[in-house]
C-alpha positions, -999 to +999 in steps of 0.1 A: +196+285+024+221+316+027+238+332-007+268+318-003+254+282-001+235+294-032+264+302-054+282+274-044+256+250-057+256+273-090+292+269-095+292+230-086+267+226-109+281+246-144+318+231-139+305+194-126+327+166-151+312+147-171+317+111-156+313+076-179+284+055-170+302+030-147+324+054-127+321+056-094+303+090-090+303+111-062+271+127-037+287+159-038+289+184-006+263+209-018+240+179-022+240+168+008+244+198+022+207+206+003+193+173+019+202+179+050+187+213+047+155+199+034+152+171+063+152+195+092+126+223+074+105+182+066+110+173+108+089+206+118+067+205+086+029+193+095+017+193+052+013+158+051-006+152+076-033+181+069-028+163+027-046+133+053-066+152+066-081+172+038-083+135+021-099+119+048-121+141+063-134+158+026-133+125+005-135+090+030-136+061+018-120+058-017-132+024-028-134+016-070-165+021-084-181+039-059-188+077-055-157+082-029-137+066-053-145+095-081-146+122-052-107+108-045-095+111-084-109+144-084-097+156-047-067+143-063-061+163-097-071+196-076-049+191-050-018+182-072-028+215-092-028+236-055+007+220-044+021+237-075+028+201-093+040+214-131+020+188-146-011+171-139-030+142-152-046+112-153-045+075-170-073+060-174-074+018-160-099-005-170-110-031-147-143-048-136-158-034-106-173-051-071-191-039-040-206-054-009-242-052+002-255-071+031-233-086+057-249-105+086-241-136+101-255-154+135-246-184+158-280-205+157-264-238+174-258-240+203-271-208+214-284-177+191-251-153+191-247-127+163-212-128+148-195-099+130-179-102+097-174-088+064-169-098+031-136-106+015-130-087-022-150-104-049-166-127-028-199-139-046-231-139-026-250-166-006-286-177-020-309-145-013-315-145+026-284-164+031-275-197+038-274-223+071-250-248+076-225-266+103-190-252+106-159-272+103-127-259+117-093-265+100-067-246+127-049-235+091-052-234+056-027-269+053-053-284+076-081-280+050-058-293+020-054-324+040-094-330+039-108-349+014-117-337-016-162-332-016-157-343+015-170-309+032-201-307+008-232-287+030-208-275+052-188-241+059-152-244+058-135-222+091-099-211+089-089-201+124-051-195+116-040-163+137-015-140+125+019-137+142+025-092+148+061-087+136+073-049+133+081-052+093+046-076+089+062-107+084+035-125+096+011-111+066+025-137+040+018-163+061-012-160+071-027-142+041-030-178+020-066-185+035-079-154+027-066-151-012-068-186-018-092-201+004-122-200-017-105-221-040-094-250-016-132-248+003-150-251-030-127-280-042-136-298-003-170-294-014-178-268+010-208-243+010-184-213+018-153-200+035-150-182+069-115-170+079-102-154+115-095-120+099-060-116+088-049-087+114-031-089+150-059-072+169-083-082+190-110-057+188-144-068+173-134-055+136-136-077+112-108-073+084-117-077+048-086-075+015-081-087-017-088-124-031-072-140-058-098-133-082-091-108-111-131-101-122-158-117-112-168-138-079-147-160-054-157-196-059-178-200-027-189-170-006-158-160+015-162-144+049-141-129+072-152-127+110-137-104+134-106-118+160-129-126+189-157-138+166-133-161+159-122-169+188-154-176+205-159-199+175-131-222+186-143-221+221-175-237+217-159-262+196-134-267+224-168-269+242-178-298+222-200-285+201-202-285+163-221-248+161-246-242+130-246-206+116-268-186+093-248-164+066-259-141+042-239-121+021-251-101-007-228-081-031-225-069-066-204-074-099-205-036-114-190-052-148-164-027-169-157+002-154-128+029-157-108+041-124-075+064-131-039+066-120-038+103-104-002+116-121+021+151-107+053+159-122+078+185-106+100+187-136+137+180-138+156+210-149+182+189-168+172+156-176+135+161-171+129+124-188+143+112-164+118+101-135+122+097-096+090+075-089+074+082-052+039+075-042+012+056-027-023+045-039-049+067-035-080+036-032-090+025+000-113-004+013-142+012+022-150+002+056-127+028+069-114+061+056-085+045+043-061+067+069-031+043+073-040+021+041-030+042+022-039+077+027-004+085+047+015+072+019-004+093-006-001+123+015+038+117+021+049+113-016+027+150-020+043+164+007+079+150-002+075+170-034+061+197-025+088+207+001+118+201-022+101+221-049+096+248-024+124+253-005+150+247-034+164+279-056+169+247-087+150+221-090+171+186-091+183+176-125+157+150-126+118+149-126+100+138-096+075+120-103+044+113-076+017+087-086-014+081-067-023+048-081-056+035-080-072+003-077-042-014-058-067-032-030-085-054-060-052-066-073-023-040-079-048-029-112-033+009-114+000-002-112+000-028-135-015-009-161+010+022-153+041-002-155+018-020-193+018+011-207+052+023-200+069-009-217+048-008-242+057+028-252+096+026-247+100+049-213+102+022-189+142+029-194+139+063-181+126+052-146+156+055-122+148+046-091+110+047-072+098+036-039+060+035-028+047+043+007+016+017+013+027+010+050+008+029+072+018+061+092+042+044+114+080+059+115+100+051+091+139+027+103+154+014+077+166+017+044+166-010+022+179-011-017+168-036-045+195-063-057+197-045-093+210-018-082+247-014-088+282-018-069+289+020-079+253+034-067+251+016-038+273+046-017+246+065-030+219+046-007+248+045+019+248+084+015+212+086+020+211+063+051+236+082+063+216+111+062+182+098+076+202+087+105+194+115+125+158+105+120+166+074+136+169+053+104+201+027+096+208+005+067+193-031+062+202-056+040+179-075+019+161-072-015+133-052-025+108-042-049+098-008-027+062-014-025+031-030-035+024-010-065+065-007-076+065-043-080+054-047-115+081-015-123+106-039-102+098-072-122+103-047-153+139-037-139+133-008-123+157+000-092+137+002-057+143+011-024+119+004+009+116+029+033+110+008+059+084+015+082+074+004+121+043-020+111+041-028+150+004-019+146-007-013+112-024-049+114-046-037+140-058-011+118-055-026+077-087-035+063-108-023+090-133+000+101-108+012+122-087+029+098-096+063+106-072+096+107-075+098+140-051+067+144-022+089+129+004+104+149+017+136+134+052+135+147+057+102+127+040+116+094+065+146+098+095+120+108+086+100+072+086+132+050+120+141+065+132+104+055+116+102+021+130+140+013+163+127+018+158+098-009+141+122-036+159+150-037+197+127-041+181+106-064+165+134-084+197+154-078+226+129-083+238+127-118+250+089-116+228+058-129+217+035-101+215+006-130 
């Protein structure tokens, strides 16, 4: 930034009017000017992708209750502290923790075939050394409501339904139903356990695991989830006419209480430093992978987001910036709940602008959408901002939002969002997987997405308006 662009800001800044509340205010040149300053040093900027690295490649796996998880917090605290972040800190969350043990499954009827599968989140175990018993296939989870109720009892329940690949994941919803709420239906059939197709769009031999709807404790039954052309060749020898028999064991453990933490960095506001910008992403993973696109890329972004406006601005926007690396978000949004509890509960929930979350992968980012709450005379504010990321190839969408997993109980408290939305072509492939590895990340894209999310912080952080 030259002098002359320099004192210009100063002098825009000491004579700026006062406006009320409800005006219509402004994005004024020097602004935009800044933003569009910081996007092009973001588009040739590779921090966020060696933030990945460092955490994938030093840490792994970040799943609660396990030592990656602790290795995360702390990689976490020390690498907020090395960015420069003015303040640093933690939150403790309580929660109860869970980890797998054995996974194995075979095909003994009609012919001995070894099937690949892992466990879904809080499944409970088989009997020790597993279980046998005949599958029954339901092509979706409304087929096994229709069944009668006991009506499966020494049987396993099999979900086949396949999710539909859709560039913004519209097919997850969908699809996700037999693997939160499966057990439930599949115990109340009478069934033995639940096996699902694995909710992901690939087709390699990796079986997905994710959350069930289970806050502490077990699922209902065991609940299993093989890999897409276990699945598959399930259906086939049905098809074949055959009603195939398999042994499953799964053994895993309730860890009871334990303590994870919401990893906290602040680049202060120099005028309204209450006042907090929310960006972030959560820093647990699944632990099959290294947690690379789920959600290493969005932790590394909001750091990097940050860490570039604080560097290449002479002031730092009126407002705080705020980055959170939440944790526990895989077992049920835990960090973010208890980060959203606390700030009702202690009155500062009002001073929460605006935040958005990154928990979509690595993919670029092309569109911008903008929660219904926000108002008629902010909304040329998010205009402004599109407007900006344009260049980066991003437009405009309509549509509400609660700007990511771990914003929504923030959104449910009132909290303005936005979504940066991001090309989920492929991040099913990948989510929940063993497959979730670094070296899935394209560089160009993680540079293309700090560009777009610099754009958002800095005018949020910067504009003096209310977006309520």
């Amino acid at each position: 930034m030259n002098q002359i662009k320099i004192v210009a800001l100063v002098a825009f800044i000491l004579t700026a009017p006062t406006f009320a509340s409800n005006s219509l205010i402004p994005v004024s040149k020097e602004t935009k000017e800044m933003a569009v300053s910081l996007r092009d040093k973001a588009i040739k900027d590779d921090s966020a992708y060696e933030i990945l690295k460092s955490l994938t490649t030093e840490v792994g796996a970040r799943h609660p209750g396990t030592p990656g998880e602790k290795a995360g917090i702390e990689w976490g605290i020390n690498k907020l502290k090395a960015l420069g972040f003015d303040k640093v800190y933690t939150e403790d969350v309580k929660m109860n923790g869970w980890v797998r043990g054995i996974e194995t499954a075979e095909v003994l009827i009609p012919s001995y075939q070894k099937l690949t599968i892992t466990a879904l989140g809080r499944s409970k175990s088989t009997p020790e050394g597993g279980l046998e018993a005949q599958i029954v296939h339901f092509e979706s989870y409304a087929d096994l409501e229709k069944a009668a109720d006991g009506s499966l009892k020494g049987k396993i329940a099999f979900i086949s339904n396949r999710m539909e690949r859709f560039k913004n994941g519209a097919g997850y919803g969908r699809a996700n139903i037999a693997r939160s709420k499966g057990h439930e239906l599949a115990a109340k059939k009478g069934a033995e356990a639940l096996l699902i197709r694995s909710i992901g769009t690939d087709d390699h031999r990796n079986p997905h695991t994710g959350a069930t709807n289970v806050a502490m404790g077990y699922t209902m039954v065991p609940a299993v989830a093989l890999s897409n052309p276990d699945a598959d060749q399930l259906v086939r020898l049905i098809g074949y006419g055959h009603s195939p028999k398999i042994r499953l064991n799964i053994q895993t453990k309730d860890l009871g209480a334990i303590v994870t933490k919401n990893v906290i960095g602040e680049m202060t506001g120099r005028e309204l430093p209450n006042e907090v910008v929310v960006i972030g992403g959560h820093l647990d993973s699944w632990d099959l992978g290294t947690g690379a696109v789920d959600d290493g890329a969005g932790v590394a972004i909001a750091m990097a987001t940050a860490t570039l406006i604080k560097n290449n601005t002479e002031m730092r926007p009126r407002r705080t910036i705020r980055v959170i690396l939440w944790g526990a978000e895989e077992l049920g949004l835990i960090g973010a709940r208890a980060y959203a509890k606390a700030r009702e509960a202690d009155g500062t929930i009002a001073n929460h602008v605006i935040g958005s979350e990154s928990d979509f992968g690595a993919g670029p980012v092309y569109g911008l959408q903008s929660s219904d709450n926000i108002s008629e005379n902010a909304m040329h504010v998010v205009d402004t901002m599109a407007g900006l990321m344009g260049e980066l190839g991003v437009t405009r969408r309509s549509g509400n939002t609660s700007g990511g997993p771990d914003m929504m109980p923030l959104a449910a408290l009132g909290v303005p969002a936005l979504n940066l939305m991001q090309d989920g072509t492929d991040y099913f492939d990948l989510h929940h997987t063993p497959d979730d590895t670094f070296d899935k990340v394209n560089p160009e894209h993680m540079r293309q997405n700090v560009a777009a999310w610099t754009v958002f912080a800095f005018i949020a952080a910067e504009w003096p308006g209310s977006f309520k």
